[in-house]
N, C-alpha and C positions, 0 to 999 in steps of 0.2 A: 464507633463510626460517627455516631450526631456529635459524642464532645470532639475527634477528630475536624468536622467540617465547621463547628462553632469556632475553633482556635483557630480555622484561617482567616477568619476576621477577626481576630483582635491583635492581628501582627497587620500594622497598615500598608508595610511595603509590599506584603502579599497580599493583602485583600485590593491593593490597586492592580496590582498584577492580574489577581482573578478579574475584576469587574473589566479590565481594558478586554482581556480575552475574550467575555464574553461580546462586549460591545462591537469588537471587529467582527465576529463568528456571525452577529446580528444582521449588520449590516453587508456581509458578504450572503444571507440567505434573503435579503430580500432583493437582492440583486441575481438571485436565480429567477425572480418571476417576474423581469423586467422583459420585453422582448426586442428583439431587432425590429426598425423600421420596416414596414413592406411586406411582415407574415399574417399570411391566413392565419389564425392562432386553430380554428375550429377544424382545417382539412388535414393540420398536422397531427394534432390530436389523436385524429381519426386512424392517421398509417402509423404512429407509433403504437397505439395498442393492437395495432394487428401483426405487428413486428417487434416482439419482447426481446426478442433470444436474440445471441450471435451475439458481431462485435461492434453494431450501435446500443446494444444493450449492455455490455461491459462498458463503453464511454459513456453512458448515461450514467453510469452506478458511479464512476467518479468525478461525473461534474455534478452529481449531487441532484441529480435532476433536472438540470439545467440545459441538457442539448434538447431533449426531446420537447420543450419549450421553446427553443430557437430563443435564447433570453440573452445580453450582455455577456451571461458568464458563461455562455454554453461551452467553451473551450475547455473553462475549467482550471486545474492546477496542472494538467497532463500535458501540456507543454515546456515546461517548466522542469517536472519529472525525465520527462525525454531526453532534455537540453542538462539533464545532471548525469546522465544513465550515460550517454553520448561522453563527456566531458572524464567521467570514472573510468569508463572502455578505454579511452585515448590513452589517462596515466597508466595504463597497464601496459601501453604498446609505444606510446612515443615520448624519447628522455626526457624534451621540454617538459610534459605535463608531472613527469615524474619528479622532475626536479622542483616544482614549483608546490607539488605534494609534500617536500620535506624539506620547505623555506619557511616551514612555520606561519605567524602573520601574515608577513607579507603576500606570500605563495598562494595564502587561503584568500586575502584580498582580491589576488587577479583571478585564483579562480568562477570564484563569486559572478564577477564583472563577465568573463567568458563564458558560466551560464547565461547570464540575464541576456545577452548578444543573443547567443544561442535560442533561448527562449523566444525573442520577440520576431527572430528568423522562422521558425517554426510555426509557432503562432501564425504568422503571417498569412506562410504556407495552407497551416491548416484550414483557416479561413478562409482563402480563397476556394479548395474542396468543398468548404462546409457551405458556400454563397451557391456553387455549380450543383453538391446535392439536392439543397434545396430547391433550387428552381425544376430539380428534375422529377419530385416528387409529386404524383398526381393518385388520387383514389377511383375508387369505382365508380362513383357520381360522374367522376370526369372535371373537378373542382381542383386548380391548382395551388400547390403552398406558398407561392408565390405570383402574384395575379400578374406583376408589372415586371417582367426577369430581363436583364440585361445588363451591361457595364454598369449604370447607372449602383443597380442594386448590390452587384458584386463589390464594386468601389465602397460602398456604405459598410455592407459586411464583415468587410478586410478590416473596416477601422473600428469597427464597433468592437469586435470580437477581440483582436488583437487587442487592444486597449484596456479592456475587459481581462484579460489574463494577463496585461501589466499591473492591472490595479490588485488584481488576485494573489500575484508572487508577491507586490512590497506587503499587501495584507500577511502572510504568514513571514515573511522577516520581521515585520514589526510585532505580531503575537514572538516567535522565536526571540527576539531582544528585550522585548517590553511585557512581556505575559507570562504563560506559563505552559512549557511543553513544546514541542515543534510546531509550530505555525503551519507549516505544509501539511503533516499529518494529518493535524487537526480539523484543517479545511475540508479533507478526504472522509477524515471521520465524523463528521457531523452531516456531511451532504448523505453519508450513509444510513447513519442513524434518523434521521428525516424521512426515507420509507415505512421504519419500522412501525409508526402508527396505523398508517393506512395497511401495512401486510395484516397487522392483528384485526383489522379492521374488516377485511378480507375474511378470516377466519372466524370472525365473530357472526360475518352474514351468514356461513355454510352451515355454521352451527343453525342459527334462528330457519334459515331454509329447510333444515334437515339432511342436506346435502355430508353432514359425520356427524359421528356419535360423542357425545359429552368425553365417552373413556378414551377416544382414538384420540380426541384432541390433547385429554391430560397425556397420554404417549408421546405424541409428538412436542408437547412443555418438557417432560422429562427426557427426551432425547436429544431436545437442545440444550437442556443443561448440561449433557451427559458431553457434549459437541462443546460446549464453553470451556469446562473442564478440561478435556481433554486438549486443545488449543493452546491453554495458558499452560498446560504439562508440558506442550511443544516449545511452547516459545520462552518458557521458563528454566527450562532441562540443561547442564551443563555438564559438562568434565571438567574435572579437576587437576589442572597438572602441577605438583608440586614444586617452586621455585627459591632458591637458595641463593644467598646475595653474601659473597664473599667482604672479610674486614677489611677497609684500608683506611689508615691513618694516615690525616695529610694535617701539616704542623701538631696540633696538640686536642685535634680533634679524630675520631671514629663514626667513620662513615659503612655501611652496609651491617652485613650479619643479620639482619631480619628474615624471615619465610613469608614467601608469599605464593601466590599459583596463579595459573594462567587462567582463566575460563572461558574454555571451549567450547561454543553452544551446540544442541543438535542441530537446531534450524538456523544455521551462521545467514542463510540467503534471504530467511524471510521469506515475504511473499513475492519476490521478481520471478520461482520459477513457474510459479503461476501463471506471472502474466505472461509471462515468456511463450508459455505453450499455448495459451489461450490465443496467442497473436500467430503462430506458426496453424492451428486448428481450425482456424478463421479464413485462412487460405481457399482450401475447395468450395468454398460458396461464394469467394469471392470473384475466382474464375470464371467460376459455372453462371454467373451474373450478364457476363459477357457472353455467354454461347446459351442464347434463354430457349434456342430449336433444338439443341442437341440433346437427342434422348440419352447420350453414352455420358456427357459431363453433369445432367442432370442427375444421374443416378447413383453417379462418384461421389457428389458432392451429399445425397441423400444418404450416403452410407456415413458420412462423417456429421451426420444431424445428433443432436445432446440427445442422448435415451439409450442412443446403437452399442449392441458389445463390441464392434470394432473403433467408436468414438472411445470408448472409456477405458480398451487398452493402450490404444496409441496415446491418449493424453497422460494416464500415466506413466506409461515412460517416455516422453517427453517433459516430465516434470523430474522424473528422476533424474535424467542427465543435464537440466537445465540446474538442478540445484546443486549438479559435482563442480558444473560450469560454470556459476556465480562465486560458489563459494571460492575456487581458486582465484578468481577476481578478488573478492571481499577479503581475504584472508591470505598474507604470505609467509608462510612458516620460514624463510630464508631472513626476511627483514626482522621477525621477532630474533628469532636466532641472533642475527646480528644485534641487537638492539641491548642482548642478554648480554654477548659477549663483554661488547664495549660499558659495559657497568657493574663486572665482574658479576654476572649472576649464571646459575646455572641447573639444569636437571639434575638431583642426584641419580647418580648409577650411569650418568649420559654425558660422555666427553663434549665441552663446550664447540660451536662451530655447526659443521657441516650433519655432524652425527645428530647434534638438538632439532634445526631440522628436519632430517630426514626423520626423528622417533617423532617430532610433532606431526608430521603428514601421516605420517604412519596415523596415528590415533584419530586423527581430523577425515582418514579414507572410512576407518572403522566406522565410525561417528556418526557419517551424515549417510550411510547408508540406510538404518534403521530410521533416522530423520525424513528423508528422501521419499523413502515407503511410506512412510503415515503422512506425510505432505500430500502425497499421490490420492490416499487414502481420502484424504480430507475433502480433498478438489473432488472427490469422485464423488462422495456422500451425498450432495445435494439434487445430482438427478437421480441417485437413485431416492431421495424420498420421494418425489418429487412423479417417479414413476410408480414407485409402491404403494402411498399414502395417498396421492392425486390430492396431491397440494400444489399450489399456484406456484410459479416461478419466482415470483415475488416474495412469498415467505421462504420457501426451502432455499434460498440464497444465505439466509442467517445460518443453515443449517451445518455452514462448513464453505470453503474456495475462500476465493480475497474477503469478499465482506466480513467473514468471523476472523479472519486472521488479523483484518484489518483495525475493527474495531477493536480484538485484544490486546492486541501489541500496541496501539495507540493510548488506550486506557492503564496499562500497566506502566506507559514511559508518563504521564500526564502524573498518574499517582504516585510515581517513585518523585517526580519534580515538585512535589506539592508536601510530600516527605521530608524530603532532603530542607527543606526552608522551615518543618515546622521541628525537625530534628536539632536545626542550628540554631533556634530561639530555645532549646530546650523543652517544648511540648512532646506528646505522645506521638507517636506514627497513627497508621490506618491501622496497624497492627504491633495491638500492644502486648500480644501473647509471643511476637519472633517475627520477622522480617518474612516477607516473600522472598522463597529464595532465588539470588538471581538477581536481586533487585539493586543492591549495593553495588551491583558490575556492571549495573546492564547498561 
């Protein structure tokens, strides 16, 4: 692994690549503790940490820590994300977008151009929410997070923030062109990784307090390893479907005849059906916000609280169907099919056509149901250490849901790009005993 990391510096076009990564990463985190004009920094302080949970605390987790600051970047990359999710949906339902999906460059061009629209639409939106919360937030002192609130301050916010999640999207295009890895990911993944001091840090006090035992803490080290592993088994895990590429000879050349296979991952959705249900679970408190006398919406809402055995059935099956539901988005067995056809490749035992897809769906229903389950699984893991162990919210988040999924699947695409560059100089990988496998497709 050390002479792996030494030989990316001695390839200079990679080691510029690395140092720019880093350098945008740098300066996009000190731009998380810059703050908006016109905030109490000290009364906000005060209501986020008495309001961890819920879903300012998942937009916290991906603006990096950023909202609960009230800082330039509090938006974050999730506007951006939205304005891509939106734009994916569309190609699945309307021909324009679909057409513009299989025009190649150019097609990818405009798409491009109709998120960042979309993006700074959004943004905008969000903004204006995020000026109206703020001003509406007050603590038990009676000390407001915004001392001066009106157009005035709304107007400032709109443009700060918005501008702030312009500067954020060309930030991970330019790591995406000019660096190494996905720029977007990467922004998501380091704003995450940026808790994890302060969580051990957390743990480090309970221990000196006495608050757990030396051995509970090694349990809970080994349980997270046990949760990493498992993770990178998810997101690593594929099928194999064998594919066959018929000879044709055109003038005096031979083209096909090779084998290859398709690969089918268990988790095709990744972490969307995550957030997908985290955003549908987020609902009854959000209602119940609005009716703050009602004893009866109060209690609905109390029953959908993180810990409840009625929270952690409904979330997981709301993950389960959100990940049959993405993955028919992410993945169309008709278009591969077609794709086979028209380049004479085929399934053995599987007449080319209609049949290829239906046997690939066929495999792809199998597939992600055992996927589906341990996803569910995963998302559930963390209240429960979190109820078992009485461990902070803050750490028992590494313990599994987005943040581990996130952080692996981002580190696993980040090392396969850093591979791939030092494979094509002819140095070693990160792994010089066999590939991750997974890695060469992914």
């Amino acid at each position: 692994m050390l002479d792996s990391i030494q030989n990316i510096f001695k390839i200079p076009e990679l080691k510029k690549r690395v140092l720019f990564t880093l350098m945008i990463l740098f300066v996009e985190r000190i731009g998380t503790h810059v703050p908006v004009p016109g905030i109490n920094s000290r009364v906000l302080l005060e209501f986020f940490s008495s309001n961890q949970g819920g879903f300012l605390g998942l937009y916290d987790l991906f603006a990096g820590g950023a909202f609960s600051r009230a800082t330039v970047f509090a938006l974050g990359i999730m506007p951006y994300i939205s304005a891509s999710i939106i734009i994916q949906l569309l190609g699945a339902v309307m021909p324009y977008f679909q057409r513009l999906q299989k025009e190649g460059e150019e097609g990818r061009k405009k798409i491009t151009q109709y998120t960042r629209y979309g993006t700074v639409l959004i943004a905008a939106l969000q903004a204006y929410g995020v000026s109206i919360f703020l001003e509406s937030i007050r603590v038990s002192s009676g000390a407001l997070a915004v001392p001066d609130p009106g157009w005035g301050f709304r107007f400032l916010t709109m443009i700060t923030l918005t501008a702030g999640t312009i500067l954020i999207m060309w930030f991970g295009e330019q790591i995406t062109e000019r660096g190494v890895g996905n720029g977007t990911s990467l922004i998501i993944f380091i704003g995450i990784i940026a808790r994890l001091p302060a969580a051990f840090f957390d743990e480090f006090q309970q221990i000196q307090t006495g608050n757990r035992d030396i051995l509970a803490e090694v349990a809970l080290i080994v349980i997270m390893v046990a949760c990493v592993a498992a993770v990178v088994a998810l997101t690593q895990g594929t099928r194999k479907i064998p594919v066959q590429y018929a000879k044709r000879v055109v003038g005096r050349k031979v083209y096909g005849g090779q084998s290859t296979y398709i690969p089918l991952r268990i988790n095709t959705a990744g972490v969307m059906p995550i957030i997908f249900a985290q955003s549908i679970m987020f609902i009854p408190a959000t209602i119940a916000q609005f009716f703050p006398k009602s004893d009866l919406m109060q209690g609905f809402a109390a029953s959908f609280s993180h810990g409840t055995v009625v929270y952690s059935i409904i979330y997981g099956v709301l993950i389960i169907f959100f990940t049959y539901f993405y993955t028919a988005i992410a993945f169309n067995p008709v278009d591969v099919a077609d794709n086979m056809k028209k380049h004479g490749g085929f399934i053995p035992g599987v007449r080319p056509g209609k049949h290829t897809s239906e046997f690939i769906d066929n495999i792809l229903l199998k597939l992600t149901l055992p996927g589906s389950i341990f996803l569910a699984l995963i998302a559930i893991f963390p209240d429960f250490i979190t109820n078992w162990m009485n461990v902070s919210t803050n750490f028992s988040s590494f313990f599994g849901g987005t943040s581990l999924l996130i952080i692996v699947g981002v580190a696993l695409d980040t090392l396969q790009n850093l591979e791939s560059h030092l494979l094509m100089r002819h140095y070693d990988g990160f792994m010089k005993g066999g590939k991750v496998r997974g890695r060469r497709f992914a």
